[in-house]
C-alpha positions as MATLAB code, in Angstrom:
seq = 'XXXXXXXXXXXXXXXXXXXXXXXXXXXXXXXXXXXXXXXXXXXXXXXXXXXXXXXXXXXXXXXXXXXXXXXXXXXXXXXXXXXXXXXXXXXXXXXXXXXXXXXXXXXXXXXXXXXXXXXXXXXXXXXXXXXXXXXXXXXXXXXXXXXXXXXXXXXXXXXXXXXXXXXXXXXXXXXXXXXXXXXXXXXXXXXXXXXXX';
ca = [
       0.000    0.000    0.000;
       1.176    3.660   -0.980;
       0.188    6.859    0.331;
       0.902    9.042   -3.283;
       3.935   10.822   -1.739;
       6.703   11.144   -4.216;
      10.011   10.432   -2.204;
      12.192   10.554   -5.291;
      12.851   11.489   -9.395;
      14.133    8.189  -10.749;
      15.376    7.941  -14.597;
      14.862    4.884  -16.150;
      18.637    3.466  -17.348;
      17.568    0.514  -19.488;
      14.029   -0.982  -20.828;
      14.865   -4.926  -22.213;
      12.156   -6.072  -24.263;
      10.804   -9.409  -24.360;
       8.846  -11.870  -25.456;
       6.921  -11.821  -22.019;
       6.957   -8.157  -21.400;
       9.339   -6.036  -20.245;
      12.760   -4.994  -17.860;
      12.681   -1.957  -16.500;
      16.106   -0.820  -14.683;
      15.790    2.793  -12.817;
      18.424    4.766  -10.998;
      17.113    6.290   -7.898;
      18.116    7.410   -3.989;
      15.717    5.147   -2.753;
      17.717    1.533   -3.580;
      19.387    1.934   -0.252;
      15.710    1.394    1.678;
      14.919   -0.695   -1.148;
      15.155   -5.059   -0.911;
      14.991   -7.801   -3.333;
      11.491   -8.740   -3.854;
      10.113   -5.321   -2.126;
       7.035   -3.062   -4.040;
       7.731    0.167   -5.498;
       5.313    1.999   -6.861;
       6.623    3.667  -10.174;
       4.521    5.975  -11.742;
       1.792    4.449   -9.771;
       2.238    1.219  -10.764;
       3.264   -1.122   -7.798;
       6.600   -3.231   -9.229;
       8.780   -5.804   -7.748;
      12.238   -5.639   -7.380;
      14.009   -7.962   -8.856;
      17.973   -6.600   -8.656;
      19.466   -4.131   -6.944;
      22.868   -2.687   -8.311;
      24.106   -0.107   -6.592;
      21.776    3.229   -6.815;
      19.609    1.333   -9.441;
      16.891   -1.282   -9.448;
      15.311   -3.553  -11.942;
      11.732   -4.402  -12.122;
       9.642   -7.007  -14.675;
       6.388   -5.592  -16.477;
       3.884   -7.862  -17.870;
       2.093   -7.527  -20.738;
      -1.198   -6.777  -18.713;
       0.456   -3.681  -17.129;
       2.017   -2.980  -20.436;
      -1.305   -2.678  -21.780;
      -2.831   -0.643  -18.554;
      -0.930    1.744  -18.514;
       1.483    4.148  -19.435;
       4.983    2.208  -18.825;
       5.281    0.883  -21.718;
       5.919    4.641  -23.454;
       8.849    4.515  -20.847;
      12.487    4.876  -22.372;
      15.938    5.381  -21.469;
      15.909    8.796  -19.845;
      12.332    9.090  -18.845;
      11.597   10.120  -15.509;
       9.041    8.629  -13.216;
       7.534    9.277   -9.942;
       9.052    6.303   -7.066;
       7.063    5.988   -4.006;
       8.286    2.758   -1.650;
       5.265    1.259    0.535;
       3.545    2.398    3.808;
       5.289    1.053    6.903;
       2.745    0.203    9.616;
       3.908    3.514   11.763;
       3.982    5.935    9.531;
       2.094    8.868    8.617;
      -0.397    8.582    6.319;
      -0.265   11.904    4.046;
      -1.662   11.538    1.032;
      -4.452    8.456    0.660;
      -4.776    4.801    0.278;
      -3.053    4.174   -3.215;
      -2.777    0.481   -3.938;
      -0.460    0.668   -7.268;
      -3.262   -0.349   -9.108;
      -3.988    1.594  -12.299;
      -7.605    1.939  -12.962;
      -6.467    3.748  -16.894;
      -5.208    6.131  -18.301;
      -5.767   10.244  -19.193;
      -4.548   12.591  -21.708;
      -3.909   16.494  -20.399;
      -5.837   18.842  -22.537;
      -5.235   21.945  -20.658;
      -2.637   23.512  -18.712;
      -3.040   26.678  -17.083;
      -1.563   29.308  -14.597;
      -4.038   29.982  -11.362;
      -1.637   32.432   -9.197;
       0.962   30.176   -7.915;
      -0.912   27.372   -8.855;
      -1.211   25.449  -12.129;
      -4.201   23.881  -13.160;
      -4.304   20.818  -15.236;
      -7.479   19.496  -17.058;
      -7.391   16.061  -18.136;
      -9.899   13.366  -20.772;
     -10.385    9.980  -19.105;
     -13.023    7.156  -20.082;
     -16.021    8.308  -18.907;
     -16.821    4.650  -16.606;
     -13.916    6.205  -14.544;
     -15.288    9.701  -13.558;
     -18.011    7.500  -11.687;
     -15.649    7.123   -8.888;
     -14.477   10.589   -9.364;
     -15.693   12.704   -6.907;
     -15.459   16.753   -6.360;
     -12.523   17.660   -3.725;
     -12.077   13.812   -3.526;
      -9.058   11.754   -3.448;
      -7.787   10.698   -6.714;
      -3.747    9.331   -8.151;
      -2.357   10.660  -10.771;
       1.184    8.873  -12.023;
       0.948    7.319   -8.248;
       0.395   11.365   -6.969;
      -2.351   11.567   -4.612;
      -3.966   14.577   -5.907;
      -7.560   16.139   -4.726;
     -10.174   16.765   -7.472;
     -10.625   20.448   -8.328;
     -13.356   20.369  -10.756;
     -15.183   17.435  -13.103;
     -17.029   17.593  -16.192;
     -18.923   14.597  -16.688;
     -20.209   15.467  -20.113;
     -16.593   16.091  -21.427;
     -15.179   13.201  -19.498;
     -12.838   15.435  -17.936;
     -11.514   16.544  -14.311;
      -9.076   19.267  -13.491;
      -6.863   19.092  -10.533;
      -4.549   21.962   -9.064;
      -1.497   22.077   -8.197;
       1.142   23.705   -6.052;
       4.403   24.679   -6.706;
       5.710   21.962   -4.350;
       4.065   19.270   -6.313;
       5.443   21.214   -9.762;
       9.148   20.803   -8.624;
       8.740   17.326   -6.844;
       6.892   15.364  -10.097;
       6.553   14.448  -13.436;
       3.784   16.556  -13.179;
       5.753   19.969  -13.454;
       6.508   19.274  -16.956;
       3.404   17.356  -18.175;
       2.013   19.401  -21.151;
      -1.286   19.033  -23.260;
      -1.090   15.329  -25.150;
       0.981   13.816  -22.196;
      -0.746   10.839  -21.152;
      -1.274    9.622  -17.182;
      -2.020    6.655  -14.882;
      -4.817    7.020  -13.295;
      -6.345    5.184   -9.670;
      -9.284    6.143   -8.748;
     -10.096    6.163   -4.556;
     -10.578    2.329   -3.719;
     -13.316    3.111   -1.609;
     -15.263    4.264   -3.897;
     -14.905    1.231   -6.065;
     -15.974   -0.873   -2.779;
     -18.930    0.953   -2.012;
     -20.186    0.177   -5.288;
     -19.443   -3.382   -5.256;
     -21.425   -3.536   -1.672;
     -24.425   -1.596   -2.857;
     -26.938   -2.794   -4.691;
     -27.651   -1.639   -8.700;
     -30.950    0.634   -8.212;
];
């Protein structure tokens, strides 16, 4: 389980294709804390470590990820958002992110609000049902809160601060960039648990 705190800026060294998927390797601060079989959430997608080599790690992505969401765009260079699991004491900032991409969204807006910067983004509309108004949401494994939705456009906006600019892939994320998106779990429970009127 992941809050959507960013604790670091990796840059993906390597992606190995094969017939099975693909190997990610990514060079981070984190591989110190980091373990052989431990989750990582990269770019809100929960990954396994499979080697650890000095300040990098190496992860396997299956097809069905692949085909979820938006690693498989990755390349050498790109940067992505690392977040390593909740330990049992800590402080739980952001909200319950399980690594588990729901889909993905395209930004079609950017726009300067003060010192803020708001982003509009199109996602498939059977999505937005667990999208809620000032509601939890994670964006590339960012827990974000829900500035505005339009249902009819299949679109939400979120805002955000300068902080959240400078610490993520989301300060350079520009209109056609596309996003992994979880929706709030709960949500998705609650609807499972109530019956279809």
């Amino acid at each position: 389980m992941f809050t959507g705190l960013v604790q670091d800026l990796g840059t993906v060294a390597t992606i190995e294709q094969t017939d099975d998927g693909v190997r990610v390797s990514v060079t981070t601060t984190l591989t110190a804390e980091l373990g052989l079989g431990d989750s990582i959430a990269v770019n809100g997608v929960c990954l396994t470590a499979t080697e650890i080599q000095g300040a990098s790690f190496s992860a396997d992505v299956m097809a069905e990820t692949l085909r979820c969401s938006s690693l498989g765009a990755l390349g050498a260079g790109s940067v992505v958002n690392l977040e390593l699991p909740l330990r049992a004491a800590d402080r739980l900032g952001g909200h319950v992110v399980q690594g588990h991409v729901d889909g993905l969204a395209t930004v079609t807006a950017v726009r300067e609000d003060g010192f803020a910067r708001i982003v509009t983004l199109t996602t498939e509309p059977q999505l937005l049902r667990y999208v809620v108004e000032k509601g939890s949401i994670a964006i590339d494994g960012i827990s974000l809160t829900v500035a505005s939705i339009d249902r009819d456009g299949a679109s939400l906006s979120i805002s955000l601060i300068p902080e959240t600019l400078a610490r993520t892939t989301l300060g350079s994320a520009s209109i056609g960039t596309t996003v992994n998106i979880e929706v709030d779990v709960l949500a998705k429970y609650v609807e499972s648990l109530v019956p279809p009127r």
